[in-house]
N, C-alpha and C positions, 0 to 999 in steps of 0.2 A: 771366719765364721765365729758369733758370740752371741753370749746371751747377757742379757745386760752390762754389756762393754768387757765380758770374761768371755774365755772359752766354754762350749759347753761341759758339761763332766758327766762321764758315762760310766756305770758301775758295771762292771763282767762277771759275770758270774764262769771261774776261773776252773771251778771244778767241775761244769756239767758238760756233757758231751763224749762221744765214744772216745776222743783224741783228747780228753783234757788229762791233764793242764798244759800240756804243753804246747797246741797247735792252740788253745784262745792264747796263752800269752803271746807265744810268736803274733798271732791276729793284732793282740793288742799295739803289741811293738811297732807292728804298721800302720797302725790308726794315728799313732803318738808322731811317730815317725812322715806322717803325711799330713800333720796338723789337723787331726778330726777336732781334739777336743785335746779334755787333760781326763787320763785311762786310773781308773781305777780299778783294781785287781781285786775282787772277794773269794779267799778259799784258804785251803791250807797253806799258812806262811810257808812253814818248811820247805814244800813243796815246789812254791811259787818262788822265793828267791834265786837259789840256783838257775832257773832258767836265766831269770835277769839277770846275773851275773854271767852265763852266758852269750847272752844278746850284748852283754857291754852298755846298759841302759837302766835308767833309774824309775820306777811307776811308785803310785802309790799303793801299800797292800794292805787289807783289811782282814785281818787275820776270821774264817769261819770254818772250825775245825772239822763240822761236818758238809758231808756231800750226799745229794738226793740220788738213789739208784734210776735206773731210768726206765728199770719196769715197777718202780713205786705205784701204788695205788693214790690218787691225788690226797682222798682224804686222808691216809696214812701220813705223806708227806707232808701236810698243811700241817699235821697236830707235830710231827717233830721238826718244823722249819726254825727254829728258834734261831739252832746256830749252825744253821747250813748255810751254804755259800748263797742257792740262789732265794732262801729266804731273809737273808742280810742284805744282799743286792737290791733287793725290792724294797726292803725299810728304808736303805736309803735313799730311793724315791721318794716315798711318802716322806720323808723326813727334814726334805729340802737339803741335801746333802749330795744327793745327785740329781740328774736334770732327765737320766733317761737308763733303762736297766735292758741290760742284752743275755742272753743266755742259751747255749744250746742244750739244756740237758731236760728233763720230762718236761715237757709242752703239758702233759695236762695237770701236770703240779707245779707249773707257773703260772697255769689260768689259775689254777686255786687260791694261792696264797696271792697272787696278783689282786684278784675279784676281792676275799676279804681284807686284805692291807692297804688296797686303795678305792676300791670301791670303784662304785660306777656313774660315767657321767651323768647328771642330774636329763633325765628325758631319755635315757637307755635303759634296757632290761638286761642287757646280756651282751658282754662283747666278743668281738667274731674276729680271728684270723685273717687277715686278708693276704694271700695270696698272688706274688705280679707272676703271670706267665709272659715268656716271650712272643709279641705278636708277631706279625710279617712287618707292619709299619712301626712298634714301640710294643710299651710294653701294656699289659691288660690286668685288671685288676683281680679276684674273684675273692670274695668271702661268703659264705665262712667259709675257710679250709679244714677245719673239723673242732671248733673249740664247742659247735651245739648240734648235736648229729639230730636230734627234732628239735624244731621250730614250731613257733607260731607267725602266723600271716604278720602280724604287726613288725615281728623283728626282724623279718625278710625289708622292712621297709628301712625300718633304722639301719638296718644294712647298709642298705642302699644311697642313705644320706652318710653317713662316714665313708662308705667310701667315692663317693664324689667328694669328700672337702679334704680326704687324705688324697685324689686325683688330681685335683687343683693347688694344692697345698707343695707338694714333693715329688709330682709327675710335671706341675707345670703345663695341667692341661685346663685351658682359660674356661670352657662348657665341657664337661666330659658326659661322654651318652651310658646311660647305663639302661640293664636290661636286665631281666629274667632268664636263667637257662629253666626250657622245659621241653617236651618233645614234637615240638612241632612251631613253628613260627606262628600260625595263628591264633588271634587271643583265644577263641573258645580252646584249646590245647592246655594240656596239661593237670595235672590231678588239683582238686579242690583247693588245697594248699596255696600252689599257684596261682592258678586265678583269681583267689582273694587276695594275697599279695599282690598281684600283678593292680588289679581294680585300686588299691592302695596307694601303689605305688605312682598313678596316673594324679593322684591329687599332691602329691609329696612337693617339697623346693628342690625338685632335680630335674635334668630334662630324661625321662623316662622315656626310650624307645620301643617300649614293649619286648615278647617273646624270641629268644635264637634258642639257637640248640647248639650241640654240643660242637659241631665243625665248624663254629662261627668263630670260636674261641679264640682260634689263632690267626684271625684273617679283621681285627682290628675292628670288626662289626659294633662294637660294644667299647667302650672303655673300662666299664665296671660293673661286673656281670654278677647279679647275686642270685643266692640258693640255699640250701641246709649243709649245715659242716660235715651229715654224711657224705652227701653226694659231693659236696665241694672237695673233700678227700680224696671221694673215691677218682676225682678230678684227676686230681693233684699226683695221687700213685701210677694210674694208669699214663700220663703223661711223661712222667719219671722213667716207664721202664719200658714206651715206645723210645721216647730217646736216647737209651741207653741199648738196646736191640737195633736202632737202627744205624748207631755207631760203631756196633760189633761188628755187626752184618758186610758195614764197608771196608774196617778194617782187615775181616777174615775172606772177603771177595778179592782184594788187592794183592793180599798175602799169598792167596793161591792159583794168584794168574800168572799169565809170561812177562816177561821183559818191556813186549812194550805198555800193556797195562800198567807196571811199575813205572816207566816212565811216563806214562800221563800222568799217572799220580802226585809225580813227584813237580809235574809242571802246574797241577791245579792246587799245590800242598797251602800256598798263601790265603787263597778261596776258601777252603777247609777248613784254615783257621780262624779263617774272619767269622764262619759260619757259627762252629764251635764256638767263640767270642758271644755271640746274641743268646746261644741257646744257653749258656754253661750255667748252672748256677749258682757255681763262686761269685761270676758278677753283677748276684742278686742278693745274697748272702742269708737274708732271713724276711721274715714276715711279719709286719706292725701286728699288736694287738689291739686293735681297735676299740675306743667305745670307756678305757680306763682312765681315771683322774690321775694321767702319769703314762708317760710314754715309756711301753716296756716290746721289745724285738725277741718274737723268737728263731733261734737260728736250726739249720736240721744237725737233727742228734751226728749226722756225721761231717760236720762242718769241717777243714781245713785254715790254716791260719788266713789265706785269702779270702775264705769265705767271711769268716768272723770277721776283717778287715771289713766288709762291705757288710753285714753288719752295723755296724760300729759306725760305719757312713751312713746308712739309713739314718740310725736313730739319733745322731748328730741333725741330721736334717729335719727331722721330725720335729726336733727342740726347735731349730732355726725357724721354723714356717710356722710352731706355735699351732702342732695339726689337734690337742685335745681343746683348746679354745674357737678353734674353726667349727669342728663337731658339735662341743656346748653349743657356740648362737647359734647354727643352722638348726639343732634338735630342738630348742624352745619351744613349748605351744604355740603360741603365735605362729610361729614358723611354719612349723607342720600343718599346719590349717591353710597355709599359705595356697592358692595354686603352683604347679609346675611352673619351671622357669621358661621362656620365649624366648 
């Protein structure tokens, strides 16, 4: 994987996250380690060495003595991002110094300093999270994940086209369908919002399948299902903590059965894990921020160094497939004027 005959170069922001610095370095060490790229480490040197000297492994570290709290207020952290870890990470995007910035620490003081340090691509208003849920057949797109809790009709649309060119781009999905979530499948359905989007969305360069709701999500109806980054949150949480309820549920059912319950368990344990495998998501690791001149991943505040790993793979790929130039030509006016694709 390269970018112009190099490796890509990913800058980490080494300080954000409940587990930093130690679980992003670890991450990084297996990014380096599995040839993502060439890992650049932004945060406290001090801090950051010894790990690598425990790893037994040499990165690059770019010394940023401060680190963003992660119940920062965005604007707060945008005015002291100077020399914090994840507002140095992102200058060296913009900077052409890095090729792509990853971070798990305040999401919405990486939209911040993201938005004003790189700005946005030329035919967007606002860029959106996207979000891959695990489907039954692959995986499913959803933005926003909360980076615009209100919207306007139009940016439901640009939605909609970034994330079909980030579906075809680094899902590898040749026409991806996307849709609207609202409550009810038919088009008169849904609040005002909606169906001005939705009527938008029918003239856009995507194949727009119209309305699902919310149990469509995971049953692959849709490739790239757009909404407001309230509701795309509120997605996103409640999904989080039926998956995580429902893994208790089996683990404390099994724990308090007989014998031979345990051993069917222990006969179905491979199945379990495969299952675990699809849903986990370490082997999603974070969520593009779509819609920036600079490809920047954010990861969840409590990522793991696997996680961060996969990570660090997205936005290696993101570089590779060239997904903020896919975004620019599709968004062009001409474009947008375009009909639906056939």
């Amino acid at each position: 994987m390269s970018v112009n005959g190099r490796p890509p170069r990913i800058a980490i922001d080494a300080m954000g996250g409940d587990n930093a610095p130690a679980e992003i370095v670890a991450g990084a060490v297996l990014a380096q380690r599995d040839g993502l790229g060439q890992m650049i480490l932004v945060g406290d040197e001090a801090r950051i060495r010894p790990l690598l000297v425990q790893q037994r492994v040499s990165l690059e570290v770019v010394h940023a003595p401060d680190a963003i709290a992660m119940d920062a207020l965005p604007a707060l952290a945008l005015r002291g991002s100077v020399r914090s870890s994840l507002g140095v990470a992102v200058d060296y995007v913009r900077d052409g110094k890095a090729d792509a910035a990853v971070s798990a620490g305040n999401s919405g003081a990486f939209l911040a300093i993201a938005l004003v340090r790189l700005r946005t691509i030329a035919g967007i208003a606002r860029p959106a999270i996207a979000v891959v849920f695990p489907g039954k057949r692959g995986p499913v797109i959803v933005l926003d994940g909360g980076a615009n809790v209100d919207c306007r009709p139009e940016w439901l649309v640009q939605f909609g086209v970034m994330g079909s060119a980030y579906a075809r781009a680094v899902l590898g999905i040749a026409r991806p369908k996307v849709a609207i979530i609202s409550n009810g499948e038919e088009r008169v359905k849904g609040n005002a919002q909606t169906m001005e989007a939705a009527a938008l969305l029918e003239r856009a360069p995507i194949d727009f399948i119209g309305n699902v709701e919310g149990k469509d999500v995971f049953f692959n109806v849709a490739d790239v299902i757009v909404t407001d980054g309230f509701v795309g949150n509120v997605m996103l949480k409640l999904s989080e903590g039926a998956a995580k309820l429902i893994g208790d549920i089996v683990v404390e059912e099994i724990a308090s059965s007989g014998p031979l319950t345990k051993l069917g368990a222990l006969l179905v344990r491979p199945a379990l894990r495969r299952v675990r495998h699809k849903i986990d998501y370490d082997n999603y690791g974070g969520a593009p921020l779509l819609g920036l001149r600079g490809n920047c991943i954010v990861a969840h505040g409590r990522a793991n160094r696997f996680a961060v790993r996969s990570a660090i793979r997205l936005a290696a790929a993101e570089v590779r497939e060239d997904v903020v130039g896919r975004i620019g030509e599709l968004v062009r006016p001409q474009n947008l004027r375009e009909a639906p694709v056939s």
